[in-house]
BABA-13388 format. One record per residue: residue number from 1; x, y, z of N, C-alpha, C in turn. Coordinates in Angstrom, 1 decimal, decimal comma. Layout:
! BABA-13388
num:n_east:n_north:n_up:ca_east:ca_north:ca_up:c_east:c_north:c_up
NUM:X:Y:Z:X:Y:Z:X:Y:Z;
...
END
This chain:
! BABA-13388
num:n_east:n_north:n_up:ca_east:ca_north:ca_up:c_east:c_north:c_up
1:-44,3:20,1:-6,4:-43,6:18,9:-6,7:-42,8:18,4:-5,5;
2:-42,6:16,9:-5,2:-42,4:17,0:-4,0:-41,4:16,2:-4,3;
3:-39,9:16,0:-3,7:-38,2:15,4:-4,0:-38,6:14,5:-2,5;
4:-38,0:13,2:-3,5:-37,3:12,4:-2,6:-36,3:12,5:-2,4;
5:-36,2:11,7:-1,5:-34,9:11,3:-1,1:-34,7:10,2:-0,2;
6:-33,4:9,6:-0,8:-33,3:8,0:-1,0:-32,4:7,6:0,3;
7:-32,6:7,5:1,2:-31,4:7,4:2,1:-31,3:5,3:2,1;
8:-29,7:5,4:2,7:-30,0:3,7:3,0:-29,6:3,3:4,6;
9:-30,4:2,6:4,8:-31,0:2,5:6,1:-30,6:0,9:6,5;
10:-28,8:0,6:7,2:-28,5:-0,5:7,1:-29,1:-1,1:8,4;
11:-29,9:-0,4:9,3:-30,5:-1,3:10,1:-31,6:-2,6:9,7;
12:-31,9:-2,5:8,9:-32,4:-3,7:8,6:-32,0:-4,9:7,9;
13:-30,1:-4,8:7,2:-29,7:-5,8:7,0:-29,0:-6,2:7,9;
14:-28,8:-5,7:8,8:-27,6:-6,4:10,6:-28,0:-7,8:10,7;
15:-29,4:-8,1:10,2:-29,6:-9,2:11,0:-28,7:-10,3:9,9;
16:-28,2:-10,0:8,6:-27,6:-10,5:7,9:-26,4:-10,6:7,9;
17:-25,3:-9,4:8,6:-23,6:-9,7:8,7:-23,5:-10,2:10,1;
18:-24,9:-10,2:11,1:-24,2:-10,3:13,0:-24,1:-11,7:13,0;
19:-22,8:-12,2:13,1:-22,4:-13,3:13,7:-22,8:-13,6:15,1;
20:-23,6:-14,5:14,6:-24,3:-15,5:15,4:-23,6:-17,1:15,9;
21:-23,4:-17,1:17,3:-23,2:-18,6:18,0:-23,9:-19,3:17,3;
22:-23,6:-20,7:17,2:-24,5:-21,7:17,3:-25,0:-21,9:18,7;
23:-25,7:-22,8:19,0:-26,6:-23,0:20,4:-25,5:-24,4:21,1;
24:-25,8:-24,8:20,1:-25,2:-26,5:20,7:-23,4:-26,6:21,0;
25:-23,5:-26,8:21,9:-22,1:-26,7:22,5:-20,8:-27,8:21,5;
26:-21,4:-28,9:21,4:-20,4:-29,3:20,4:-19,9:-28,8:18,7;
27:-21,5:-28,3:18,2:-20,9:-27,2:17,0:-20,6:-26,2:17,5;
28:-20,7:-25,4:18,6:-19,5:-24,5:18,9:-18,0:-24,9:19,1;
29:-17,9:-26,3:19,5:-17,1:-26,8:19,7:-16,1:-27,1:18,0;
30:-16,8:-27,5:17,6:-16,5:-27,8:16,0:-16,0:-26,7:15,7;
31:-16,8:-25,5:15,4:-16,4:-24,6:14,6:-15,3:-23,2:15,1;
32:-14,6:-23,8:16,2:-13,9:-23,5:17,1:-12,8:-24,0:16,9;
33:-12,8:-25,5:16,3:-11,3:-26,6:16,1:-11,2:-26,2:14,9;
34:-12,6:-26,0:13,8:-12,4:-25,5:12,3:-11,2:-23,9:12,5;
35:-11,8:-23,2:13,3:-11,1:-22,0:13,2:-9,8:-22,3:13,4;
36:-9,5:-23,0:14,4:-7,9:-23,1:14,9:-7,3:-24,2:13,9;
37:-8,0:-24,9:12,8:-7,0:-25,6:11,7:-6,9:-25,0:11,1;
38:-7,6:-23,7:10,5:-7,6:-22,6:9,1:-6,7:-22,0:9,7;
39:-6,5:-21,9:10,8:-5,8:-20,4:11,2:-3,9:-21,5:11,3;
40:-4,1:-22,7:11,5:-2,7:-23,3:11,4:-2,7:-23,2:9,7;
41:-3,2:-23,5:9,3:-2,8:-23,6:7,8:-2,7:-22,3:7,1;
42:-2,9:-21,2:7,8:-2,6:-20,3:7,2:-1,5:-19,6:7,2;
43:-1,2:-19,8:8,7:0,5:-19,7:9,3:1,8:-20,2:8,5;
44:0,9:-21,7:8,3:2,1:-22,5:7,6:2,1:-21,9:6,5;
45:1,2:-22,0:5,7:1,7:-21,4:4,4:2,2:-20,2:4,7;
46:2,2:-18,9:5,3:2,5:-18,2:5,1:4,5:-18,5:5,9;
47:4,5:-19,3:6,4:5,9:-19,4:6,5:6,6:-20,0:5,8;
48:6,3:-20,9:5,3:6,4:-21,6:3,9:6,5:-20,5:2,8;
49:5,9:-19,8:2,7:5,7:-18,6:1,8:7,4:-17,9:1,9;
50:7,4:-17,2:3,1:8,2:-16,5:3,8:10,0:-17,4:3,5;
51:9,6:-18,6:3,8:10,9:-19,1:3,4:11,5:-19,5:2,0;
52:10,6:-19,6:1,3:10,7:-19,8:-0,1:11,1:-18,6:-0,5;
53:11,0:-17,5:-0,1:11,5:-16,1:-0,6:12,9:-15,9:-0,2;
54:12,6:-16,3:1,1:14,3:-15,9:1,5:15,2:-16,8:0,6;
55:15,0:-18,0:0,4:15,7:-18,7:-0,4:15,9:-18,4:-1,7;
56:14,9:-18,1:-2,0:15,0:-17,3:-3,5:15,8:-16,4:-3,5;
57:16,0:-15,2:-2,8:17,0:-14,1:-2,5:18,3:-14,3:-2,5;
58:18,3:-15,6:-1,4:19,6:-16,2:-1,1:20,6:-16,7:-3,0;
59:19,4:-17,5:-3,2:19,8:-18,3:-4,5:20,1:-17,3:-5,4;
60:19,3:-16,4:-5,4:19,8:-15,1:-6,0:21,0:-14,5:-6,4;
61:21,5:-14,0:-4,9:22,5:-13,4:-4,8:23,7:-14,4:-5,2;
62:23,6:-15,7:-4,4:24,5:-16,4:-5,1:25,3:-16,8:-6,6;
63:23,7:-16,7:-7,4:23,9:-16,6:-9,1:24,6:-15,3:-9,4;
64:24,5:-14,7:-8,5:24,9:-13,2:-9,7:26,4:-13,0:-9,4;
65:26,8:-13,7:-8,0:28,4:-13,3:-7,5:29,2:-14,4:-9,0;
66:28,3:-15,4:-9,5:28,9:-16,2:-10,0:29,3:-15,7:-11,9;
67:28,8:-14,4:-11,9:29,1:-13,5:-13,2:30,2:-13,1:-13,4;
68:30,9:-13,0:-13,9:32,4:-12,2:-14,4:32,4:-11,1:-14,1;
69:33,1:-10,5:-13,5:32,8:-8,7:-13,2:34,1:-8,4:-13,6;
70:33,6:-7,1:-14,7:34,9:-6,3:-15,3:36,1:-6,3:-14,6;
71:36,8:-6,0:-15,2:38,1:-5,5:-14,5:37,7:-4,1:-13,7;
72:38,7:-3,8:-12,7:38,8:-2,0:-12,7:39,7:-1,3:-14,2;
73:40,6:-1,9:-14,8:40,9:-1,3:-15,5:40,1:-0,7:-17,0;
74:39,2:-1,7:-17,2:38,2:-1,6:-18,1:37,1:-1,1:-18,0;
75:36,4:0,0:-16,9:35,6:0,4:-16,3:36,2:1,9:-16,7;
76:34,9:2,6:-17,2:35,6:4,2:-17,6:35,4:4,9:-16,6;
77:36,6:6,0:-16,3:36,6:6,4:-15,1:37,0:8,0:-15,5;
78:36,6:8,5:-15,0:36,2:10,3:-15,2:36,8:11,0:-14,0;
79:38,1:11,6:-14,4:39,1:12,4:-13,5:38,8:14,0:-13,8;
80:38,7:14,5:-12,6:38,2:15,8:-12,7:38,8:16,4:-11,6;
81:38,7:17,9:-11,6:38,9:18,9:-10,5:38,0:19,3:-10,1;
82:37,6:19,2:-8,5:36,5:20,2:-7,9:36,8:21,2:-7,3;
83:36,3:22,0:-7,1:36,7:23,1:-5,8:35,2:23,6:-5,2;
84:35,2:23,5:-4,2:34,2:23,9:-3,0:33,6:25,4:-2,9;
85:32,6:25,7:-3,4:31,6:26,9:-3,7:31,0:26,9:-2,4;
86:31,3:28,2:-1,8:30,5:28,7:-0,8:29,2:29,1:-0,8;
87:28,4:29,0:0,1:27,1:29,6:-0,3:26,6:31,0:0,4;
88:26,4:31,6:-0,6:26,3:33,0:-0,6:25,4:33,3:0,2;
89:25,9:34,2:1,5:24,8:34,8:2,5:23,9:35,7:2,2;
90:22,6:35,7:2,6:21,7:36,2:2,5:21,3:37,7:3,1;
91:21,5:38,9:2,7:21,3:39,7:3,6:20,1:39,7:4,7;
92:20,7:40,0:6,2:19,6:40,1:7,3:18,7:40,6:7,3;
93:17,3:40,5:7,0:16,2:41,1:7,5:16,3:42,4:8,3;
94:15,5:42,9:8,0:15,4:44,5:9,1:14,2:44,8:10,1;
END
């Protein structure tokens, strides 16, 4: 009985992901101005993005200072005694 075995062998689809030039110098040209408008418009949004957040945070914080905050005296408060526990040495190694 004889076992295959299936390997995959991506050299034969390269010719399918390798980015390829165009030849003609003005669709290189083209697709050159395409890249550098995608790539502005991606910036912008993303600052646009970025600033709409901070605003949001901002607007945020502002709503919440605008809540009533308890008193200190109506705030339960837990009086206690500590005292400071040493920590017990380990006898040395021999």
């Amino acid at each position: 009985m004889h076992a295959r075995s299936f390997r995959f062998d991506a050299s034969q689809l390269n010719f399918l992901f390798a980015p390829r030039k165009p030849r003609t110098p003005l669709l290189r040209l083209l697709f050159g101005l395409v890249g550098l408008v995608l790539l502005a418009v991606l910036v912008f949004f993303g600052v646009f993005v970025g600033a709409a957040m901070l605003a949001a945070g901002m607007a945020w914080r502002l709503l919440a200072r605008r809540t009533p905050r308890t008193p200190a005296a109506a705030r339960q408060t837990f009086e206690a005694e500590y005292r400071v526990v040493q920590k017990p040495q380990l006898p040395t190694p021999r």
